[in-house]
C-alpha positions in Angstrom: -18.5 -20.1 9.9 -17.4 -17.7 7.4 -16.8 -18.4 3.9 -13.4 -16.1 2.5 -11.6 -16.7 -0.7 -8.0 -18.1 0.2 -6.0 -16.5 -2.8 -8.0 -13.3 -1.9 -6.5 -13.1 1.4 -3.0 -14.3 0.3 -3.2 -11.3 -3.0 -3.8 -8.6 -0.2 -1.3 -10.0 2.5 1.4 -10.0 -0.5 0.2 -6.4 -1.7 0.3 -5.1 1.6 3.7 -6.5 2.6 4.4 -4.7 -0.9 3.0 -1.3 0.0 5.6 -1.4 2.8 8.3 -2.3 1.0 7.5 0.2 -1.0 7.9 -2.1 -4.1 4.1 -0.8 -5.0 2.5 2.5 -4.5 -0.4 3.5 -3.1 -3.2 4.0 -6.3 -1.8 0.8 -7.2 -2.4 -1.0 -4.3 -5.8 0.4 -4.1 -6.6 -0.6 -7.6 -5.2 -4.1 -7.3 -6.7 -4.9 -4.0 -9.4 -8.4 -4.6 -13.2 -7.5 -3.6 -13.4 -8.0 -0.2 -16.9 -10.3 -0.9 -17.9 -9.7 2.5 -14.8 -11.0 4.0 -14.4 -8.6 7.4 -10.5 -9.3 7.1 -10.0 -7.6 3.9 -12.7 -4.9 4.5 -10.9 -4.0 7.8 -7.4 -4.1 6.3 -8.7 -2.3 3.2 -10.1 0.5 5.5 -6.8 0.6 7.4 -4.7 1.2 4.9 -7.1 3.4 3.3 -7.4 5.9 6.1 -3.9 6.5 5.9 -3.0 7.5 2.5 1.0 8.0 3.1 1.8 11.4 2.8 5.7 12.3 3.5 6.1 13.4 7.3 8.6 15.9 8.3 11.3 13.0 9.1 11.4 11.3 5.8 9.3 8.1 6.5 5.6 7.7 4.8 2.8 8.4 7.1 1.8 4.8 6.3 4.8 3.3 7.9 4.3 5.4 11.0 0.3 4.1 11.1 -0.5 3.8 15.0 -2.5 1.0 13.9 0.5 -0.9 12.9 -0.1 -3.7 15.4 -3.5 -4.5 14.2 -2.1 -4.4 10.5 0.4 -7.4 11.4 -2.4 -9.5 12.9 -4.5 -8.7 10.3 -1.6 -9.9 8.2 -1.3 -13.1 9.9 -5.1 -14.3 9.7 -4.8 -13.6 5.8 -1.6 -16.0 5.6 -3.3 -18.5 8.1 
């Protein structure tokens, strides 16, 4: 079974949730994401997000919010609340 680090997973669900609120930006989020210790949650989520740094698309909206892995974001999102 793997081992994970429950407030780990429940810091990068919140700053995630927080990245698309847009009540934290990107660096930030970056900087204050916890060490993913192995955890293949975080390290996928991490890598995610990462790919898409937002950038401002012709129609207003971040890049990031457009992400056409958005679906696998919000299960990611729900095995880190779990």
């Amino acid at each position: 079974m793997e081992s994970f680090n429950k407030e780990d997973r429940l810091l990068a669900a919140k700053l995630t949730e927080k990245l698309f609120m847009e009540t934290i930006d990107y660096d930030s989020y970056l900087i204050e994401f916890p060490e993913d210790d192995g955890d293949e949650i975080l390290i996928e989520l991490y890598d995610l997000i990462e790919q898409e740094a937002p950038v401002a698309a012709f129609s207003g909206e971040s890049k990031l919010k457009q992400h056409s892995s958005m679906n696998r974001i919000s299960e990611l999102l729900n095995i880190l609340r779990a």
